[in-house]
Backbone as a printed PyTorch tensor [residue, N CA C, xyz], in Angstrom:
tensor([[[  0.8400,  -1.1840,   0.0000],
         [  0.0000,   0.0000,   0.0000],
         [  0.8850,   1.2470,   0.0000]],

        [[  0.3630,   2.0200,  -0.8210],
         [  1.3310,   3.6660,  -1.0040],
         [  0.8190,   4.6600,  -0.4340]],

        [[  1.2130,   5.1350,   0.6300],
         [  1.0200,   6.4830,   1.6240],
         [  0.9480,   7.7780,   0.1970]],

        [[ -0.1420,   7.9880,  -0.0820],
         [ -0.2180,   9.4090,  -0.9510],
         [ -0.5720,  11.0270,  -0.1620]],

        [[  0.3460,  11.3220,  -0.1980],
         [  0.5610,  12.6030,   0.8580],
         [ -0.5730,  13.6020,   0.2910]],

        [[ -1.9140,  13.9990,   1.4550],
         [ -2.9390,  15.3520,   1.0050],
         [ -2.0530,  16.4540,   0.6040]],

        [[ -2.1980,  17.4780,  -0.6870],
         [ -1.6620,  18.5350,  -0.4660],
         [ -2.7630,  19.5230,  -0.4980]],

        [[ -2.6060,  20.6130,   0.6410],
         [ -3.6070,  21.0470,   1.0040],
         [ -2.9990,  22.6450,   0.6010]],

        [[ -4.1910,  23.4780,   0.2540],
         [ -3.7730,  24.9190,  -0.1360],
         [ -3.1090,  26.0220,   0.8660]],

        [[ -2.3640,  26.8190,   1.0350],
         [ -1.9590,  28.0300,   1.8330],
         [ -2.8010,  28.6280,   1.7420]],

        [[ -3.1190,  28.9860,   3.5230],
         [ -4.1300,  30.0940,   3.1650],
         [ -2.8890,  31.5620,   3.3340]],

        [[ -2.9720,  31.7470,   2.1820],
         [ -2.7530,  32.9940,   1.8130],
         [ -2.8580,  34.5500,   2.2710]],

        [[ -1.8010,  34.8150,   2.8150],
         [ -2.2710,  36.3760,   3.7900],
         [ -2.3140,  37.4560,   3.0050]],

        [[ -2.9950,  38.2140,   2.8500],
         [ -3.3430,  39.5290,   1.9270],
         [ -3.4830,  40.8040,   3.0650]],

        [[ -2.5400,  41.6940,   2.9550],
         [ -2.5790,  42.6860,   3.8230],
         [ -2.8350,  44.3510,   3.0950]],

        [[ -3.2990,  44.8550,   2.9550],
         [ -3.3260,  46.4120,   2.6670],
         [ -3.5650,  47.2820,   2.9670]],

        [[ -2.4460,  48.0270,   3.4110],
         [ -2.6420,  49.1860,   4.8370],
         [ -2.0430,  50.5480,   3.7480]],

        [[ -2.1590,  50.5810,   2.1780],
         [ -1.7060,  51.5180,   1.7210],
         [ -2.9590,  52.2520,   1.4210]],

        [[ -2.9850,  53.8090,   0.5410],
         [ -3.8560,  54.0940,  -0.1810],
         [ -4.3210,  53.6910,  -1.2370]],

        [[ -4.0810,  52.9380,  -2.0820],
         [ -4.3900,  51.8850,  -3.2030],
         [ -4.8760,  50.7860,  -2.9580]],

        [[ -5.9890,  50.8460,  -3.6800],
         [ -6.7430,  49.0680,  -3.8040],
         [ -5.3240,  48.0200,  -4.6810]],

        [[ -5.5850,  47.1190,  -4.3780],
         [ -4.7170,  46.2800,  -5.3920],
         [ -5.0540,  44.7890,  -6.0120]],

        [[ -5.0800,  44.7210,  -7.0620],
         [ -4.8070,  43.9020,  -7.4670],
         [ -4.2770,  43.0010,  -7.8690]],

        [[ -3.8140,  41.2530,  -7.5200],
         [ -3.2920,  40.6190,  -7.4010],
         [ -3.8830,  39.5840,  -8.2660]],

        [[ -2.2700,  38.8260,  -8.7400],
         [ -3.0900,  37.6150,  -9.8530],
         [ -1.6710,  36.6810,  -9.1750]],

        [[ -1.8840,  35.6460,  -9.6070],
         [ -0.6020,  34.6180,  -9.4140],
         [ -0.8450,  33.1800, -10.5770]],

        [[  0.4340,  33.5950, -11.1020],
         [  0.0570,  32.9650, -12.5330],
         [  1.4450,  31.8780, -12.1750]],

        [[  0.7130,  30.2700, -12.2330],
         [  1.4890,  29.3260, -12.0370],
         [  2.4490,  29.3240, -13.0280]],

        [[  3.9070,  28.7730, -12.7100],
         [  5.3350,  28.8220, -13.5320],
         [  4.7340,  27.9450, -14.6630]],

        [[  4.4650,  26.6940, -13.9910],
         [  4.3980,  25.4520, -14.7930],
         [  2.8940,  25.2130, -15.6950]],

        [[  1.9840,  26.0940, -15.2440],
         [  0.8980,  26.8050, -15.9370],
         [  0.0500,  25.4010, -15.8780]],

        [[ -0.2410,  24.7100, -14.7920],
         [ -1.0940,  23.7070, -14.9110],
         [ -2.1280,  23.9490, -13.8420]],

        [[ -2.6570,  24.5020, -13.8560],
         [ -3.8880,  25.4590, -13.2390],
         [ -4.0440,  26.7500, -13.8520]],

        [[ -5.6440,  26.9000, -13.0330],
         [ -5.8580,  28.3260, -14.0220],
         [ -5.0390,  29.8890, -13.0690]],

        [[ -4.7530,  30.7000, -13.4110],
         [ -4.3800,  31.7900, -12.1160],
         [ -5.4730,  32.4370, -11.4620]],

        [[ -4.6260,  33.0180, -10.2640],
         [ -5.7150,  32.9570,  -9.1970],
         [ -5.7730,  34.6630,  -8.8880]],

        [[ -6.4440,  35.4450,  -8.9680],
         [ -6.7640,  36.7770,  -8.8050],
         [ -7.4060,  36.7830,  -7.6920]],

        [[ -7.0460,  38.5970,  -6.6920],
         [ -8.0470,  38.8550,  -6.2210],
         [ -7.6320,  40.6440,  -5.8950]],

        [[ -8.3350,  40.7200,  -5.3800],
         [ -8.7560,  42.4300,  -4.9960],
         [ -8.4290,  42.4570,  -3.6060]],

        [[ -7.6440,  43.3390,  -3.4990],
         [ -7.3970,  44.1070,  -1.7160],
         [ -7.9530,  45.5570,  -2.2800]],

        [[ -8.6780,  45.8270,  -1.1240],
         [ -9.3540,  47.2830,  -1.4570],
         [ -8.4180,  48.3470,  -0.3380]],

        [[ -8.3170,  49.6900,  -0.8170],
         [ -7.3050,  50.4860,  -0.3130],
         [ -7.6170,  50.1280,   1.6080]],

        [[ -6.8020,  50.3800,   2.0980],
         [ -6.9820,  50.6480,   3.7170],
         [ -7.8790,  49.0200,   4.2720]],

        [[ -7.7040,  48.2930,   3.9230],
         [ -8.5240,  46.7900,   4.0330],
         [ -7.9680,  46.2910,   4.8820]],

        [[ -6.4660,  46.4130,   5.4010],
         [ -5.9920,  45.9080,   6.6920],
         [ -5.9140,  44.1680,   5.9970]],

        [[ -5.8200,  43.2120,   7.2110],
         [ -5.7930,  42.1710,   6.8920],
         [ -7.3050,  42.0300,   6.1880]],

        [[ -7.1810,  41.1480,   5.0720],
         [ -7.9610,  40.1010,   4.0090],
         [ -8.3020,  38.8480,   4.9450]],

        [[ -9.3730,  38.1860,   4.1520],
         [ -9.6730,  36.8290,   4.1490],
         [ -8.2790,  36.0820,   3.3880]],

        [[ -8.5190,  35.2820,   4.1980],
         [ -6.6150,  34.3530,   3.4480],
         [ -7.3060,  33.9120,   2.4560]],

        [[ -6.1800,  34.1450,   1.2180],
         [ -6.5410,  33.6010,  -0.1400],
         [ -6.1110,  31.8830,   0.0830]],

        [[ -6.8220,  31.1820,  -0.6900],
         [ -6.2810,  29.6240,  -0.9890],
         [ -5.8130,  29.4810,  -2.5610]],

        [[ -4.6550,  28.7880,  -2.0980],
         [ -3.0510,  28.7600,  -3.1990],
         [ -2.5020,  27.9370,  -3.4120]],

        [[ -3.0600,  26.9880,  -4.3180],
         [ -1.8260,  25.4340,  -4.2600],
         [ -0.8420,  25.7160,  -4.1810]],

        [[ -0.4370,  24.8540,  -3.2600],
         [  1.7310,  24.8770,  -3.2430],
         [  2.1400,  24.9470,  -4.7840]],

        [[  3.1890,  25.3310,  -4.9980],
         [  3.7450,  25.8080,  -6.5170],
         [  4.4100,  26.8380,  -5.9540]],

        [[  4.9500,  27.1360,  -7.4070],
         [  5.9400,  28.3790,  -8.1100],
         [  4.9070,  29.3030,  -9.0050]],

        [[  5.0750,  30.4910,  -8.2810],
         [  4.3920,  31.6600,  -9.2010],
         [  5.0480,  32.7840,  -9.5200]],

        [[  4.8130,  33.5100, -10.5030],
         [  4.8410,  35.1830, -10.5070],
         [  3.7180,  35.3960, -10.5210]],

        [[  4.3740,  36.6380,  -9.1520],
         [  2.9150,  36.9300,  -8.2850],
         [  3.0510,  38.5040,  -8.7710]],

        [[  1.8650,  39.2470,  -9.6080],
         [  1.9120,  40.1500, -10.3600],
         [  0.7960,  41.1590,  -9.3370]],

        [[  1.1340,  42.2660,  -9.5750],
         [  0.2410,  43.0550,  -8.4380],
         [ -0.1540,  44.8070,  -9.0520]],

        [[ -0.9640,  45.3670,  -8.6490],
         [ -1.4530,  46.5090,  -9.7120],
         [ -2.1110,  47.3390,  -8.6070]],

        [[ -1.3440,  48.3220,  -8.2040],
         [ -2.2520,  49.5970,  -7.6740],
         [ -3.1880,  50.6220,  -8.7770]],

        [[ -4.4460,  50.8970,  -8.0920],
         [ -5.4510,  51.7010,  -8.1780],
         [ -5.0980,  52.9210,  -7.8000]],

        [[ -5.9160,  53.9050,  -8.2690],
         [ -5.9180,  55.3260,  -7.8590],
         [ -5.1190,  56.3040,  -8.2280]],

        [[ -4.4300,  57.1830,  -7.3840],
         [ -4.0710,  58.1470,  -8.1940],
         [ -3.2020,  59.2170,  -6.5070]],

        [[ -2.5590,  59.0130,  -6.3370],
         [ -0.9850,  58.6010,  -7.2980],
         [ -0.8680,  56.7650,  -6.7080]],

        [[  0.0650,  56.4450,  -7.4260],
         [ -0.1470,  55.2060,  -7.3820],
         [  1.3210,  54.7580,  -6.4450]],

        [[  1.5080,  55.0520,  -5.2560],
         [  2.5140,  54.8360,  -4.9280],
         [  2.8030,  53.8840,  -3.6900]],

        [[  2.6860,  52.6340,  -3.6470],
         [  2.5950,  52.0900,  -2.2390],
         [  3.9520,  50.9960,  -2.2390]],

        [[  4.4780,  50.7420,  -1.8070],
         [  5.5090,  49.2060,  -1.1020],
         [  4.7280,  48.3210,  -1.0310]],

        [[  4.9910,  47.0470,  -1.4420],
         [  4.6530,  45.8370,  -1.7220],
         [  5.4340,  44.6980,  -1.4180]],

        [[  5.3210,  43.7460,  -0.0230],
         [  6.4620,  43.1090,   0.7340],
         [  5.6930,  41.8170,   0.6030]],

        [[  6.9360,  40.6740,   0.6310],
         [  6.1750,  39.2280,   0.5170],
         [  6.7480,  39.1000,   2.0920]],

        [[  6.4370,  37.6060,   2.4910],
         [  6.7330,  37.5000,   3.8390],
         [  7.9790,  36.8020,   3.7680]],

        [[  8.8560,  36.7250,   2.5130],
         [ 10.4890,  36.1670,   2.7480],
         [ 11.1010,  37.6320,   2.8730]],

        [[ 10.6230,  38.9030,   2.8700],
         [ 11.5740,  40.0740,   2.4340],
         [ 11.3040,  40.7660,   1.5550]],

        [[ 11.3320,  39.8360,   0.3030],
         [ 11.1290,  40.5940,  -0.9470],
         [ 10.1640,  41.5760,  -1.1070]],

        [[ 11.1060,  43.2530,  -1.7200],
         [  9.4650,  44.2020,  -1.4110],
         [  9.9740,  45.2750,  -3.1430]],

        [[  8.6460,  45.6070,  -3.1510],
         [  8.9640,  46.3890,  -4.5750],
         [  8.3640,  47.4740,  -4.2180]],

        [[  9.1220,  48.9330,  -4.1360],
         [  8.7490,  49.8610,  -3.8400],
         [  8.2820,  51.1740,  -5.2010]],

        [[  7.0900,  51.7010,  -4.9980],
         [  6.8660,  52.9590,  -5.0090],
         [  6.8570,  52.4020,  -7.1760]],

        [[  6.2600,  51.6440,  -7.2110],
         [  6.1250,  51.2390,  -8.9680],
         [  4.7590,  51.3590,  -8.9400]],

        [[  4.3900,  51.7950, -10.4760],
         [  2.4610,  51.6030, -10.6430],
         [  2.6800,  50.3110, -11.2550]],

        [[  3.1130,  48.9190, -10.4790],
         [  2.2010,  47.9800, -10.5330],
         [  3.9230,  46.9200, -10.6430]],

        [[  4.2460,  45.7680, -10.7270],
         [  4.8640,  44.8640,  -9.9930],
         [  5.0700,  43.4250,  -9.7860]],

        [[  5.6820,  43.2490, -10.1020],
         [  5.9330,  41.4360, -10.0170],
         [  7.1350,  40.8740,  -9.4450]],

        [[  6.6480,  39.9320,  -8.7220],
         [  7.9920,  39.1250,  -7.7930],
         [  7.8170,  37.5330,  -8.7320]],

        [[  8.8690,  37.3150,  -9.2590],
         [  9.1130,  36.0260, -10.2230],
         [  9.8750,  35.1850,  -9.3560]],

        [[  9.1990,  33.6550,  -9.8410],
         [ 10.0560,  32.8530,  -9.3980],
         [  9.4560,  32.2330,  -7.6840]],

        [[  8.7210,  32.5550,  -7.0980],
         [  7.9660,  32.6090,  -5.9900],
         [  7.4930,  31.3870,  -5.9560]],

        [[  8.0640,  30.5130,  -4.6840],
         [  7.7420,  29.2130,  -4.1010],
         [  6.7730,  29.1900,  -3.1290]],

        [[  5.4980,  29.3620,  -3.1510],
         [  4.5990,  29.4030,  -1.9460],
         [  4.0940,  27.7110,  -1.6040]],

        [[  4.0640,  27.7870,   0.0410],
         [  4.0610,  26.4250,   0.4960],
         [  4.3600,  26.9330,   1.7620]],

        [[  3.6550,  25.5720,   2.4750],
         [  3.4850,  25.7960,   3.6440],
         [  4.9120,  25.5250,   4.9520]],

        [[  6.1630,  25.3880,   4.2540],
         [  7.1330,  24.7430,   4.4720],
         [  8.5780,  25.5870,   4.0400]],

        [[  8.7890,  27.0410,   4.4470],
         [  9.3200,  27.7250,   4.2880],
         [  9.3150,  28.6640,   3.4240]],

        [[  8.1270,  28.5600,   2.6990],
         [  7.9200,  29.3490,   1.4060],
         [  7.0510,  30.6480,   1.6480]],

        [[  6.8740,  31.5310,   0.4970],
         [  5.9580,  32.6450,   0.9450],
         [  4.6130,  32.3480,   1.5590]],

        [[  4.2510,  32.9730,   2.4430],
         [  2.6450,  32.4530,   2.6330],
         [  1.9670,  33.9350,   3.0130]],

        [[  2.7770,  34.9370,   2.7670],
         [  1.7150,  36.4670,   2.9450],
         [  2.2200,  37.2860,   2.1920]],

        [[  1.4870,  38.3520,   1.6370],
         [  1.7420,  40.1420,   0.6420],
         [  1.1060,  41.3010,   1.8080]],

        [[  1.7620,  41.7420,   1.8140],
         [  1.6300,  43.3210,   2.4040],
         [  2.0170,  44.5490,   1.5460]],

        [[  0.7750,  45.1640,   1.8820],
         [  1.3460,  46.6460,   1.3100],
         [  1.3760,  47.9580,   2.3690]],

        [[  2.1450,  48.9220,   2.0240],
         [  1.6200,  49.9860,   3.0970],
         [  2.4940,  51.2570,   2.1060]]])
């Protein structure tokens, strides 16, 4: 008999404490799923955790409004500052040292 390991989704932390709504997509490397979008609305504070199969993404992100200027941090470090809009490539999310939250402010 073969032990087949559940893989279960990250729930996903979505934070936005900037003036910009944002938009977020995460488009799998290996492209065998569909990508997964969602909306942080400006000043939203913590989100409902998104659910994220384990994988590799570029995680692509898009401020609203006007001026469009906010910081954008994953929870390894990685942060992209003060761009109208943004992508972190290459992104291992999993529940096992990998990204599992986005913040903006």
């Amino acid at each position: 008999m073969v032990n087949v390991a559940t893989v279960t989704d990250v729930n996903f932390g979505i934070t936005n404490n900037s003036a910009n709504g944002l938009s977020i997509t995460f488009y799998r490397t290996d492209q065998s799923q569909a990508n997964i979008s969602t909306v942080a609305n400006a000043h939203s504070g913590a989100n409902p955790p998104l659910p994220v199969p384990p994988g590799v993404y570029t995680i692509r992100w898009k401020p609203s409004g006007s001026p469009q200027n906010c910081i954008v941090t994953l929870s390894n470090g990685q942060s992209s500052p003060n761009t109208p809009g943004g992508q972190f490539v290459g992104v291992a999310v999993n529940n096992s040292g990998g990204v599992t939250s986005l913040s903006a402010r």
